[in-house]
N, C-alpha and C positions, 0 to 999 in steps of 0.2 A: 874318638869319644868312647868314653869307658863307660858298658852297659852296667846297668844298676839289677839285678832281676830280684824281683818281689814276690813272695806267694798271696799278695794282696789280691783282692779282684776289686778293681778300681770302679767304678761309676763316676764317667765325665758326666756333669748335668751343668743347668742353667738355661737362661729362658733362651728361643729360637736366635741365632745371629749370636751365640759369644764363641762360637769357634768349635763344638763339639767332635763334629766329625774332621776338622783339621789336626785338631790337636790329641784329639784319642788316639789315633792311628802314630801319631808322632811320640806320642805317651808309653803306649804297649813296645814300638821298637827301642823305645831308651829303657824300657825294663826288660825287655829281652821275654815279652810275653805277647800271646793273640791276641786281634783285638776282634770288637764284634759289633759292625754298626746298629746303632737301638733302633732306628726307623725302618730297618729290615725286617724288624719281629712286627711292624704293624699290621692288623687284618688290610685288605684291600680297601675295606668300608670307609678305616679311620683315615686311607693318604684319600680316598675320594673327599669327604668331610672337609678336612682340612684344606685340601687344594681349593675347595670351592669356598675358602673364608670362614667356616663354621668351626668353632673352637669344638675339642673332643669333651665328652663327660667322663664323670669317675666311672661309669659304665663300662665308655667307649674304651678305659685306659686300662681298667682290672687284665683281660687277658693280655696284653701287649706287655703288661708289667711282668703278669706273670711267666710269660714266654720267654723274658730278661732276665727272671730272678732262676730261672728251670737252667737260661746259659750260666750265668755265675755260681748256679748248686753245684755245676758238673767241674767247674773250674778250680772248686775251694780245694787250696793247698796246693796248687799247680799256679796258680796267678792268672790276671786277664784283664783287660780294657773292655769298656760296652760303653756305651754312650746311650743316656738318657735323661730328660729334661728332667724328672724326678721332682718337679716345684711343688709338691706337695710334701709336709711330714710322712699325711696317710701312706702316699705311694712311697717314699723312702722305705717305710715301714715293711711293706707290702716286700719291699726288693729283701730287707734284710730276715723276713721271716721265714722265705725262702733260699738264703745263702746269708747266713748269720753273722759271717765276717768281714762281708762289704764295705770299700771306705769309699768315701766318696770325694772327686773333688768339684768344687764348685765355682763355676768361669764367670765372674761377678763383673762387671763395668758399666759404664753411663752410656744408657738408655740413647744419647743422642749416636752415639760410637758404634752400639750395636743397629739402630736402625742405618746407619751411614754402610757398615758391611755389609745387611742383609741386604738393601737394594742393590747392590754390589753383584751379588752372586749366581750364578747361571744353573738353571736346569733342578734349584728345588723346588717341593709343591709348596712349603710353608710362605703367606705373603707378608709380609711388611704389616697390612691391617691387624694380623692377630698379633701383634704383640703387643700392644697395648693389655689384651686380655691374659698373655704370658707375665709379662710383670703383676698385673692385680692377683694370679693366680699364685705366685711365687711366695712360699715360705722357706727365708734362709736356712742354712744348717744351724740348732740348735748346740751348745755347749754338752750335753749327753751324747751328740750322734759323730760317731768317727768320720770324720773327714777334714777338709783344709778348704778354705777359700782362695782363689788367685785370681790376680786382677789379668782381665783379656789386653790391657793397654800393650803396644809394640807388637812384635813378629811375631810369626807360630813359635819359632825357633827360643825365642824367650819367655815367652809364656810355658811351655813345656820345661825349659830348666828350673822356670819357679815351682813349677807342679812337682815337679823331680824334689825338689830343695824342701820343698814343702809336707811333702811325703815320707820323706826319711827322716822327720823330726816326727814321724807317730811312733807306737810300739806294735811290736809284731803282731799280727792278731795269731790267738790262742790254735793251736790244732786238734 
């Protein structure tokens, strides 16, 4: 497999259960760049919160974002993967004010699909209850804001070649 390397700094987002941390890591090694899991930057507060069902607020999310946007400042022009829910504009915002050339992609599919994975999956704090409140919270990528959408349907393995595919039809961000 012939690596693609990008000086993009990607943002996997999408609500809890579309494959983030599978498919970043999978992302960054076909671009030939780091990758940097998003829920590592959370304070301790927001995995206790969350683990115990209680959705975070724009609050609880400002530093955690900005701890994301501080990785992908240090990244521009060298490339890099990070994975974060991002379902807000606000927070998109927030990432790109801090590392300006950020694209993002975004792991879109039905709601039935993603609660079917999530209960699926061993050893995260997010439960299956909050998602409900991750879809109500989610605003898609607008037509202004760089990035791609790709559907989570099928393997990691091909949901990452669409990300790939999907990716190399943007333009280079400026340096």
């Amino acid at each position: 497999m012939q690596l693609t390397r990008t000086p993009h700094v990607v943002v996997v987002m999408g609500v809890a259960g579309t494959g983030k941390t599978t498919i970043g890591p999978l992302l960054a090694a076909r671009l030939g760049v780091p990758y940097a899991e998003g829920d590592d930057f959370h304070p301790q507060a927001n995995i206790a919160k969350m683990t115990a069902g209680t959705p975070l607020t724009d609050e609880d999310r400002w530093p955690w974002l900005d701890a994301i946007g501080a990785w992908a400042h240090e990244r521009a022009g060298l490339g890099g993967v990070v994975s974060s829910s991002a379902l807000k504009r606000s927070y998109r915002d927030r990432l790109r004010a801090a590392a300006p050339g950020v694209v993002f992609v975004h792991l879109t599919g039905d709601r039935k699909l993603i609660e079917d994975r999530m209960s699926h999956r061993q050893g995260h704090f997010m439960p299956t209850a909050l998602l409900d409140s991750q879809f109500a919270t989610l605003q898609p990528l607008e037509a202004d804001e760089a990035g791609v959408a790709v559907d989570v349907s099928g393997g990691p393995e091909e949901i990452t070649e669409r990300a790939v595919a999907a990716l190399q039809g943007l333009a280079q961000p400026s340096q």
